[in-house]
C-alpha positions as CSV (number, residue, x, y, z in Angstrom):
1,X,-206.9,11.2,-97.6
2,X,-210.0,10.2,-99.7
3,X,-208.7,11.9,-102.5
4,X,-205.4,10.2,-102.3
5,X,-207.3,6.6,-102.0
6,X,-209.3,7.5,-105.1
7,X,-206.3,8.5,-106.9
8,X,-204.9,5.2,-106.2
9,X,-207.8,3.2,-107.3
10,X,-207.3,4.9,-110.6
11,X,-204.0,4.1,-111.5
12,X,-204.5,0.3,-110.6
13,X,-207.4,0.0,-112.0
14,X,-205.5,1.6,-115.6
15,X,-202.9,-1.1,-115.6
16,X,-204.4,-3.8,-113.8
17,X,-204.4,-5.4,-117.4
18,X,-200.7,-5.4,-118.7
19,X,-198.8,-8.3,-118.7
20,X,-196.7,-9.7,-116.4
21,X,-193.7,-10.3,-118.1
22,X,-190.8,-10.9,-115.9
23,X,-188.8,-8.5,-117.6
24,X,-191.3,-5.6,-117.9
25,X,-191.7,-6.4,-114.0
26,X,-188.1,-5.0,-113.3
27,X,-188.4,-1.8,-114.9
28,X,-192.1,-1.3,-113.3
29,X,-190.4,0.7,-110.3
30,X,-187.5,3.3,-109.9
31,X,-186.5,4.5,-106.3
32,X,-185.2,7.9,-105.4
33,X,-184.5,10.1,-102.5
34,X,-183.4,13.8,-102.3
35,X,-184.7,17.5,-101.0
36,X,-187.1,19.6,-102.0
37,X,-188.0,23.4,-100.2
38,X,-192.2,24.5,-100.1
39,X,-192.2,28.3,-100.6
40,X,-195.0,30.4,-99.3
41,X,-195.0,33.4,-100.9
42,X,-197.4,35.4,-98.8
43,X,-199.2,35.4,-95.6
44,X,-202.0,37.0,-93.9
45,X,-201.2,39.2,-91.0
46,X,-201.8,37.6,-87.8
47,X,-203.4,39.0,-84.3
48,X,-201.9,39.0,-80.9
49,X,-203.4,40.1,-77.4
50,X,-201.5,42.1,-75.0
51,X,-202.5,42.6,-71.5
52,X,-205.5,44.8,-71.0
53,X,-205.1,46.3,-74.5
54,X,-207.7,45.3,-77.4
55,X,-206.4,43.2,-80.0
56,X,-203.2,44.2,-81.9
57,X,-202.5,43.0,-85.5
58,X,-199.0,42.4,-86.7
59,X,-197.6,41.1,-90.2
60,X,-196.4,37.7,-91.2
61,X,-194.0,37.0,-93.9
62,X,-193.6,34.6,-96.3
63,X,-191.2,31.4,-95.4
64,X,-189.3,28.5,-97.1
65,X,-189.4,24.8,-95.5
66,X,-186.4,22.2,-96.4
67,X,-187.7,18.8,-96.7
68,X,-186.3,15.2,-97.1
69,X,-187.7,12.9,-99.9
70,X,-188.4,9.5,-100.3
71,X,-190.1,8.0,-103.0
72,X,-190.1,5.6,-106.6
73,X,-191.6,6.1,-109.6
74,X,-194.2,3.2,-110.7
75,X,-196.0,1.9,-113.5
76,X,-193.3,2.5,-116.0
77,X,-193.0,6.5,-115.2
78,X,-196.6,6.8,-114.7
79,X,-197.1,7.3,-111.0
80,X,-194.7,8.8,-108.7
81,X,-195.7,7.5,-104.5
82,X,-193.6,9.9,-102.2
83,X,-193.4,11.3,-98.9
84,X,-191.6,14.6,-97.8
85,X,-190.4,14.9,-94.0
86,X,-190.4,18.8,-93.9
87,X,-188.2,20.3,-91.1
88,X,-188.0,23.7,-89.6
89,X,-189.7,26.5,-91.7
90,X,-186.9,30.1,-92.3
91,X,-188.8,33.1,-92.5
92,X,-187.9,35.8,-94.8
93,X,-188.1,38.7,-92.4
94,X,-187.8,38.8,-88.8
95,X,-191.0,39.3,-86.6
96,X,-191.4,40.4,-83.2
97,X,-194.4,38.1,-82.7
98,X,-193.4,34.6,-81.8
99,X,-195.5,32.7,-85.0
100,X,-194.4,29.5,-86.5
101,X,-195.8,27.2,-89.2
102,X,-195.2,23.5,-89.6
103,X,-195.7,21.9,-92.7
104,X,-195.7,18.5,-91.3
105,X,-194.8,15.5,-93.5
106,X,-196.9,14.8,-97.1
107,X,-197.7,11.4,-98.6
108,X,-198.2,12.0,-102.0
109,X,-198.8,11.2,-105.5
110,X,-198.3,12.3,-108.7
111,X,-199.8,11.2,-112.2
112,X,-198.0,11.5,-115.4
113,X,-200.2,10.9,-118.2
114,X,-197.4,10.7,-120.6
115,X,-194.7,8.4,-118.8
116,X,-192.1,10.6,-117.5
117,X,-188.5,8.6,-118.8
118,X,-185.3,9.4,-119.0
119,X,-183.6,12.8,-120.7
120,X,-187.8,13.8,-121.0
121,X,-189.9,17.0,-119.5
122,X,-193.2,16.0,-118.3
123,X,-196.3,17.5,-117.0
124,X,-197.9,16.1,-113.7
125,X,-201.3,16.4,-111.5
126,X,-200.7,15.2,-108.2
127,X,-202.2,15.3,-104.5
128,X,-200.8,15.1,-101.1
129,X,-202.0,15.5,-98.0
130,X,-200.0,16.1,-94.2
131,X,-200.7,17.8,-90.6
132,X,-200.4,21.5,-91.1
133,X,-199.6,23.2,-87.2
134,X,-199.9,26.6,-86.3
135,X,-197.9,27.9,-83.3
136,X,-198.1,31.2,-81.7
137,X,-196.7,32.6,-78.3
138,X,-198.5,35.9,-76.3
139,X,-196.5,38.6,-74.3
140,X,-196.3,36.2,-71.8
141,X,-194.7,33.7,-73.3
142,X,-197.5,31.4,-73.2
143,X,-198.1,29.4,-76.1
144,X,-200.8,28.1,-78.5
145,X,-201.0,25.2,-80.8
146,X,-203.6,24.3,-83.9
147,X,-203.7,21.2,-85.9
148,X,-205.2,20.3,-89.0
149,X,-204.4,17.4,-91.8
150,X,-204.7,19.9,-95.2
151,X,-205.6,18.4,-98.9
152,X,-203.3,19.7,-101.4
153,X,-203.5,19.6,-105.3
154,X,-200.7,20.1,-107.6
155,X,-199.9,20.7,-111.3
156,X,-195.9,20.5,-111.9
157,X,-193.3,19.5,-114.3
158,X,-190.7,16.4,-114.0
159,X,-187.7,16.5,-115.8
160,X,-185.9,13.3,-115.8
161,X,-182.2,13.3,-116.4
162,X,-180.1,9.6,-116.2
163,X,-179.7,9.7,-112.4
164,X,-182.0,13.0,-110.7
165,X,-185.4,13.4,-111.0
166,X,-186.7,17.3,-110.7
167,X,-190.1,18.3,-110.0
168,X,-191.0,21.8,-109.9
169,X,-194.5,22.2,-108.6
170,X,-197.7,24.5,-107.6
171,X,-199.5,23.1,-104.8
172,X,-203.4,24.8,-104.1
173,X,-204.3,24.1,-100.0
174,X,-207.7,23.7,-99.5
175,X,-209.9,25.1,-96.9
176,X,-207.2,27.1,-94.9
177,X,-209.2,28.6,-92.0
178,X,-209.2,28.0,-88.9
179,X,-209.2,30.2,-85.3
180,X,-206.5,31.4,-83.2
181,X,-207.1,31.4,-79.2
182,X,-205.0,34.6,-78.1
183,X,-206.1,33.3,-74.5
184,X,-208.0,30.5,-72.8
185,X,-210.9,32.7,-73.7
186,X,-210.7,34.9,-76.6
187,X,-210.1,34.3,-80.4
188,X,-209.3,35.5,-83.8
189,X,-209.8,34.2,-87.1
190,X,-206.6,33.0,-89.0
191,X,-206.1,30.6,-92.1
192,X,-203.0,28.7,-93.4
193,X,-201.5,29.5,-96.1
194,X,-203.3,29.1,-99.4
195,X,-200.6,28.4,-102.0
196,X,-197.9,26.4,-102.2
197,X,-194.5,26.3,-104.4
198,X,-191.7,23.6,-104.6
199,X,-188.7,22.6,-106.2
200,X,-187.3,19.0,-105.7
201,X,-184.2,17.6,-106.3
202,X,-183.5,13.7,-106.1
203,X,-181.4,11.0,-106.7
204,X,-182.5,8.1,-108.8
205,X,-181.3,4.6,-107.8
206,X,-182.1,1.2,-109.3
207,X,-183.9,-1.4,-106.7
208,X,-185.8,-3.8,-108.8
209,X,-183.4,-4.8,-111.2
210,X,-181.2,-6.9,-109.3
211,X,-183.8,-9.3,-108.8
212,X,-183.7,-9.8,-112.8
213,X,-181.5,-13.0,-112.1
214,X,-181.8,-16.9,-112.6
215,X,-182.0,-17.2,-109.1
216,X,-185.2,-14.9,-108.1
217,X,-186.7,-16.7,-111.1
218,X,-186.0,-20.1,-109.6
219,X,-187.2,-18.7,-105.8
220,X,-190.1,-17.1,-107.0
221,X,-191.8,-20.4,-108.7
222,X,-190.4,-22.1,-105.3
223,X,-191.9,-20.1,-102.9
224,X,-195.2,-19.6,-105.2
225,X,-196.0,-23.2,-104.5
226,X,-195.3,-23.6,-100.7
227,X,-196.5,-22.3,-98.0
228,X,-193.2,-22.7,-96.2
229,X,-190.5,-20.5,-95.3
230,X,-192.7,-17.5,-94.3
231,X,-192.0,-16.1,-91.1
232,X,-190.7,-12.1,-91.3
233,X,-189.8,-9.0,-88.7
234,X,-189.8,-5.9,-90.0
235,X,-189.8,-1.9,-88.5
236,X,-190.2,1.1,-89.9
237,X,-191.7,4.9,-88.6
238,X,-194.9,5.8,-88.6
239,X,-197.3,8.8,-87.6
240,X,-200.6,9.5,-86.2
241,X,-204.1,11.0,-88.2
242,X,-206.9,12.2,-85.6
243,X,-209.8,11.7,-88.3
244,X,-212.7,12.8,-84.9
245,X,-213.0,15.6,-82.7
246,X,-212.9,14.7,-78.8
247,X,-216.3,16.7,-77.1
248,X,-213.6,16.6,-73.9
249,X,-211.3,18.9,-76.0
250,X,-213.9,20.7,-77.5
251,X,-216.7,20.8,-74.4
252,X,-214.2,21.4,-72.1
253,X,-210.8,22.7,-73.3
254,X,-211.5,24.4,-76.9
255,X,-207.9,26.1,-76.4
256,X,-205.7,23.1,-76.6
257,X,-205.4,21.5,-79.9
258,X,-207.9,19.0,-80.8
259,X,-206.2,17.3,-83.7
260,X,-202.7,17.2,-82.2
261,X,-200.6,14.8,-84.1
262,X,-198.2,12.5,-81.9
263,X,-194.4,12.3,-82.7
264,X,-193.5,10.2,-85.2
265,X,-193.1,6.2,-83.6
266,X,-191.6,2.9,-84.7
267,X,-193.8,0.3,-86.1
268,X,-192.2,-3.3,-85.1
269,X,-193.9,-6.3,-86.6
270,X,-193.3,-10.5,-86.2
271,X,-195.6,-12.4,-88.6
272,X,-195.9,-15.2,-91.4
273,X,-196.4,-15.1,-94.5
274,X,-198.3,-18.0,-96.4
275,X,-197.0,-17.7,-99.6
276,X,-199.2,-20.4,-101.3
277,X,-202.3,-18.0,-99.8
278,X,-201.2,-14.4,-100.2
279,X,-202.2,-14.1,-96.6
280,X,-200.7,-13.0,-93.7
281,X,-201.1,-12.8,-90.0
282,X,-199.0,-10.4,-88.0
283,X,-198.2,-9.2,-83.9
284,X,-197.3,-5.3,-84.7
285,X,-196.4,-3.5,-82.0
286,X,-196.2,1.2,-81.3
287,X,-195.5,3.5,-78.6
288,X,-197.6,6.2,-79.7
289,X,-198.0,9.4,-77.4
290,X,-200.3,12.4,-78.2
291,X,-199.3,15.5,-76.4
292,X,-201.2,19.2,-76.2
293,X,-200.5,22.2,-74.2
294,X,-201.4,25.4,-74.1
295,X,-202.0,28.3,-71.4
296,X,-200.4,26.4,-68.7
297,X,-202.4,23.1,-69.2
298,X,-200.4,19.9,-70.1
299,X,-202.0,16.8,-71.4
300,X,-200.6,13.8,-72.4
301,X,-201.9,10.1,-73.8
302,X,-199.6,7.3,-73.6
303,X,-200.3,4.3,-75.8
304,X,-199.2,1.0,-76.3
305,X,-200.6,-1.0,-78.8
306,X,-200.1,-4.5,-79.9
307,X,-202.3,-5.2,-82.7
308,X,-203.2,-9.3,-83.8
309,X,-203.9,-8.9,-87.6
310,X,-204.8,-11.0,-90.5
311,X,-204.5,-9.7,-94.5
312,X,-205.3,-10.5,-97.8
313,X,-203.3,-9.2,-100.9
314,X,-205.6,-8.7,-104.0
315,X,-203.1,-9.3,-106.1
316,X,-199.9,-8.0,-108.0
317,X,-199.9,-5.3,-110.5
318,X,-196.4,-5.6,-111.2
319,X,-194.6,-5.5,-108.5
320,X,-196.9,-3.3,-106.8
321,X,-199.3,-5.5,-104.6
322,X,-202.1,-4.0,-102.4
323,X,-203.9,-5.8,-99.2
324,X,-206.6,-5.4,-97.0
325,X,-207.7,-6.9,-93.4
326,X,-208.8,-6.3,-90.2
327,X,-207.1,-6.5,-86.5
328,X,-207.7,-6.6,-82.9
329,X,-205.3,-4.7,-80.5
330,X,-204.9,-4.7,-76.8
331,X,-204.3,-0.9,-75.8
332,X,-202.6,-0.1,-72.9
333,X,-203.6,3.8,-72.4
334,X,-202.3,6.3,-70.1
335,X,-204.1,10.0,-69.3
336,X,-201.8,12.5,-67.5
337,X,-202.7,16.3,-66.8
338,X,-201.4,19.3,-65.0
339,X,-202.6,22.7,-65.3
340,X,-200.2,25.5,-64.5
341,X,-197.6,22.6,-62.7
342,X,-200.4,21.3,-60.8
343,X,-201.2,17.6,-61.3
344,X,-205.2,16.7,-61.9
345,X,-205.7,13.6,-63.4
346,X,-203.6,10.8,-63.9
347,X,-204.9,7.3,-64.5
348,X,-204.5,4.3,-67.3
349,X,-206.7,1.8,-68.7
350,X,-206.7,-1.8,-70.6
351,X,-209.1,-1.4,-73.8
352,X,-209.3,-4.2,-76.7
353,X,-210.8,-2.1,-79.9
354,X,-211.1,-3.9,-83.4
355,X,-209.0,-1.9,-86.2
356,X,-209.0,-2.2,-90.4
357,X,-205.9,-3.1,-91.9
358,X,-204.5,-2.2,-95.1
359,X,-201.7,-1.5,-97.5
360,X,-199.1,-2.8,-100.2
361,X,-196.1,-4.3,-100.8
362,X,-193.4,-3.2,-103.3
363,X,-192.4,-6.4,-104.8
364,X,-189.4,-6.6,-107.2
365,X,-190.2,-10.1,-107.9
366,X,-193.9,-11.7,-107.2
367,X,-193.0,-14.0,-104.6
368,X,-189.4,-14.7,-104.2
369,X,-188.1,-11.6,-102.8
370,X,-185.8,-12.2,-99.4
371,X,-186.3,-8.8,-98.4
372,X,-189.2,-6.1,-99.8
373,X,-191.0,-2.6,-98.5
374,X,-194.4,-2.6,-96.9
375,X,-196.8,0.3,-96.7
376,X,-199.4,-0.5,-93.5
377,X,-202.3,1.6,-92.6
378,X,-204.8,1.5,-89.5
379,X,-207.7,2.4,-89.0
380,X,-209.4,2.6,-85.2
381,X,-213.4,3.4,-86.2
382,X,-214.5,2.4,-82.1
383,X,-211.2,3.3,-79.8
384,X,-211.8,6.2,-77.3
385,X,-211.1,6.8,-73.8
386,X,-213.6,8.1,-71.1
387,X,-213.5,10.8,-68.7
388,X,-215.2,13.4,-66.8
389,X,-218.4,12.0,-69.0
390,X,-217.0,13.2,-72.1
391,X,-214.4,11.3,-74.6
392,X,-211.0,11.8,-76.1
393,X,-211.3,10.4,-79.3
394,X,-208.5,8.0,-80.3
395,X,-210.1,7.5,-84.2
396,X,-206.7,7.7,-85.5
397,X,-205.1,6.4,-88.7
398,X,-201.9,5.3,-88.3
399,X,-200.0,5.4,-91.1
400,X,-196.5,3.4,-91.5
401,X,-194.4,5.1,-94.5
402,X,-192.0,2.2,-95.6
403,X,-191.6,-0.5,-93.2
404,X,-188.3,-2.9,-94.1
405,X,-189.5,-6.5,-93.9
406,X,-186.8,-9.7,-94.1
407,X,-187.8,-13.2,-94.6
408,X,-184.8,-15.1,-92.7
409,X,-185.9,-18.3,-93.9
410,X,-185.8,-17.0,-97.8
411,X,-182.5,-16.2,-97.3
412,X,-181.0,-19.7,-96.0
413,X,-183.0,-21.0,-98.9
414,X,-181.6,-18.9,-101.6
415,X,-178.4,-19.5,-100.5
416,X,-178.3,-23.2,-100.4
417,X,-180.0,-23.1,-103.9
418,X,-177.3,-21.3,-105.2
């Protein structure tokens, strides 16, 4: 995640001094969406524990992973922002063992230092990052789980044709290893895999130059100069990064996985924007639960957060327009645990913990856009929950992908001043 930040500091700060003309604006951004499939090639063998028997080894084969795309190229072909939703992972033998890898979903992005255009090959370094879970059941059918967000580095090629975009791509995971409980007790050493191949295929569709028009010229200059006609809802999905450890997991249950990533949530959000300012203040609100179980033992953490937020964007590099803030959220927490069907603890708590905000906004024009695609990211430094003398840490970054956000009052406007 630091690596992707620092990636993104360096292409702003590359073209923070272009111009801004309007027309250059509108070819700044290109949106796609497609598949791609990560091949693993190879695997380490695995380990497995049968009753009263030392420890048996058995082989693991190489797998392909289908995954959805969604992305846009910025920065006229210079950057590409993505993220790929991978789905179940088809191995290329059959095992006995019960073994499964999940690739998660990446946010990533790639650099193209010459511009990758239309009916052109171009070479690419890129990162990405995502939650990387290992699954594995024993001869009793009991299962374990382990969690991890991996750093990936790439080196590919894009090929550009008038309406797909192709990337074919070697991806290098860093610091694969990691331990395998084979019981509540007893563990081998394991690692992901190390090296990653793709090949995606997208579609290529135009969403900036319909704002190109008399119209968002004339509502752009409007709402530049107003505060008014400001207020927005907007939704998207998000997910869930555990950046601490929980010494409760750790201390007291070093089987169940510590880094477990909730589902994926919606992110719902009512605010106002002040046009005039470039600031906002926002009510977001996500269910977000956090599951892990293993051996017989069942936890579960239900939250729901509603999060009171004020940002500041620090400008607009064509089209693309970061923003940072800070929040307060009243959390509404849940603890619920069972081990082998038997119920042991089950309480919930009120907890108001102070959160950083921050982001961008994909604007086709600067100011005038009815309708535009927000990127949010949180970050909880202080929010935990306490038990047994120990804490479950709840240091998470949340991380919306594209959140759709309308501006009602824009809309009446527009229409009445066309």
């Amino acid at each position: 995640m630091k690596s992707f930040l620092i990636f993104l500091t360096i292409i702003l700060s590359l073209f923070k001094g272009y111009s801004q003309d309007w027309v250059e604006r509108h070819k700044f951004a290109k949106s796609y969406f497609g598949i791609s499939n990560f091949f693993t090639p190879n695997l380490p063998d695995g380990n497995f524990k049968n009753t009263n028997r030392p420890l048996q080894s058995f082989e693991r084969s190489g797998f392909v992973t289908p995954a959805i795309n969604i992305g846009a190229t910025h920065f006229w072909g210079h950057a590409d922002f993505y993220v790929s939703i991978s789905t179940v992972d088809i191995k290329l033998k059959k095992n006995d063992t019960k073994y499964n890898y999940e690739l998660g979903t990446f946010t990533g992005l790639r650099v193209y230092p010459l511009a990758s255009k239309i009916n052109t090959v171009r070479p690419y370094i890129g990162y990405k990052f995502s939650p990387f879970t290992y699954s594995q059941k024993n001869t009793s059918d009991q299962d374990f789980r382990y969690t991890k967000v991996k750093s990936v580095f790439d080196l590919g090629l894009g090929i550009q044709l008038p309406n797909l975009y192709v990337t074919l791509e070697y991806g290098r995971v860093l610091k694969t290893e990691f331990n395998t409980f084979l019981t509540r007790s007893e563990m081998s050493s394991d690692r992901f895999p190390v090296n990653l191949l793709q090949i995606g295929v997208n579609y290529t569709i135009e969403t900036t130059g319909f704002s190109d028009t008399e119209v968002s010229r004339n509502s752009n200059k409007l709402f530049s100069k107003s505060n008014k006609w400001g207020f927005f809802f907007g939704a998207g999905p998000s997910a869930v990064f555990p950046i601490k450890s929980s010494d409760y997991i750790t201390d007291l249950y070093p089987f169940l996985d510590d880094k477990s990533m909730p589902i994926i949530f919606p992110d719902i959000v009512l605010g106002y924007h002040y046009t005039k300012l470039d600031l906002i203040t926002s009510l977001s609100f996500r269910p977000i639960n956090q599951k892990r179980k293993a051996y017989g033992f069942e936890q579960n953490i239900m939250r729901r957060s509603v999060n009171l937020e004020c940002y500041k964007f620090l400008g607009d590099y064509h089209g693309f327009a970061p923003f940072i803030g800070v929040g307060t959220s009243c959390e509404y927490l849940t603890l619920k645990e069972t081990d082998n069907g038997v119920a042991i603890t089950e309480f919930s708590e009120t907890i108001f913990s102070p959160n950083i905000v921050f982001g961008w906004d994909i604007r086709p024009s600067e100011k005038g856009d009815w309708w535009i695609l927000r990127t949010n990211l949180r970050y909880y430094p202080v929010l935990n929950l306490e038990h047994r003398d120990k804490t479950l840490s709840l240091n998470h970054l949340e991380f919306n992908f594209i959140q759709f956000v309308v501006y009602p009052q824009r809309i009446k406007k527009m229409k009445n001043a066309s």
